[in-house]
VOBA-1610 file (N, C-alpha, C; in pm, whole numbers, padded with zeros to 5 digits, always signed):
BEGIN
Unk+00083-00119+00000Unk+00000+00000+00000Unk+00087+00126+00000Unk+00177+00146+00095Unk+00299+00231+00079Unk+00357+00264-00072Unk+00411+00161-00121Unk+00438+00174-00270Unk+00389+00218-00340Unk+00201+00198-00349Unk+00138+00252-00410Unk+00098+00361-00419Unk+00136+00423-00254Unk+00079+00584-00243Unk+00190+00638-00321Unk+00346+00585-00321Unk+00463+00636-00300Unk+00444+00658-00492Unk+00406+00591-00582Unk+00405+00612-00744Unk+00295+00689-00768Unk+00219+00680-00677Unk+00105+00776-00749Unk+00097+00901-00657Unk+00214+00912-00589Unk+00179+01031-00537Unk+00070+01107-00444Unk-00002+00973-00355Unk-00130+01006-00244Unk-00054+01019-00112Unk-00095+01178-00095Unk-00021+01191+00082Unk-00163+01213+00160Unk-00144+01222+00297Unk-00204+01210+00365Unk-00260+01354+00385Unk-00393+01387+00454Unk-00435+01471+00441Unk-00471+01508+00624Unk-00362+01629+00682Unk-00369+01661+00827Unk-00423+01777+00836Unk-00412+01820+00952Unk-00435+01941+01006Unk-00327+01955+01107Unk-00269+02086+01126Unk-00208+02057+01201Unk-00205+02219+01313Unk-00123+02136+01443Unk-00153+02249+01531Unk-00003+02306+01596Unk+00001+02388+01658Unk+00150+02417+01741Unk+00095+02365+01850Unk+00257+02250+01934Unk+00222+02228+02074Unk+00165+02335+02212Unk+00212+02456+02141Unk+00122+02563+02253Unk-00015+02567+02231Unk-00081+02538+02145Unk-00222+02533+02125Unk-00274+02407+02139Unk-00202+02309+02224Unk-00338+02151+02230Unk-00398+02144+02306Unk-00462+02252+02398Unk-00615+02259+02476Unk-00680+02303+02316Unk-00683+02343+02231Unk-00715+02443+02123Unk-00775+02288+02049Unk-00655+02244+02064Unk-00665+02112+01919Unk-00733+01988+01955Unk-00725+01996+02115Unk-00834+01860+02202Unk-00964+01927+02183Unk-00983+02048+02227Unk-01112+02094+02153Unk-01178+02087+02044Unk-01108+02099+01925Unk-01094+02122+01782Unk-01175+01966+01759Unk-01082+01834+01796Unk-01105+01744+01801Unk-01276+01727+01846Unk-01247+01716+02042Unk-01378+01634+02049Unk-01528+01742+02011Unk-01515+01817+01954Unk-01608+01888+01883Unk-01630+01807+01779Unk-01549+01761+01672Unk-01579+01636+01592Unk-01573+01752+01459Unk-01529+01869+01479Unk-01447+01951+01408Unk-01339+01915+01287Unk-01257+01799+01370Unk-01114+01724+01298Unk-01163+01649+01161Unk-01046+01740+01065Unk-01096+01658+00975Unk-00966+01550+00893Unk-01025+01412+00904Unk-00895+01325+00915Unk-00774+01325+01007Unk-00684+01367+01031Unk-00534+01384+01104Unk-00517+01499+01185Unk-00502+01488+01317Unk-00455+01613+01357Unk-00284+01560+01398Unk-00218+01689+01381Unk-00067+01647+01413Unk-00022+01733+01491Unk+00017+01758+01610Unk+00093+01824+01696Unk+00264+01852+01664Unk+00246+01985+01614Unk+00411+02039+01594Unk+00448+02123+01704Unk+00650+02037+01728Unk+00676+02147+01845Unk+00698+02232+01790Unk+00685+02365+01887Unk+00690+02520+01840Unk+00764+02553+01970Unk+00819+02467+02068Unk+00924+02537+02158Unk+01065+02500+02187Unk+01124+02651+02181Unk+01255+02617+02179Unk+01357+02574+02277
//
């Protein structure tokens, strides 16, 4: 399945949030808001 995304070129489809905002993004979520992937990026240094 990998292979197959990997020739035809199908990526995944996220949303994504900064780790200072995941009260924001647990919200976002169980609102039922999320659409497909949420991904938590660090944003601290």
């Amino acid at each position: 399945m990998l292979d197959f995304c990997a020739r035809h070129q199908i990526a995944p489809v996220t949303e994504h949030f900064p780790m200072s905002q995941v009260n924001e993004a647990l919200a976002h979520l169980e609102a039922g808001k999320a659409r497909y992937r949420i991904v938590l990026e660090n944003d601290f240094a």
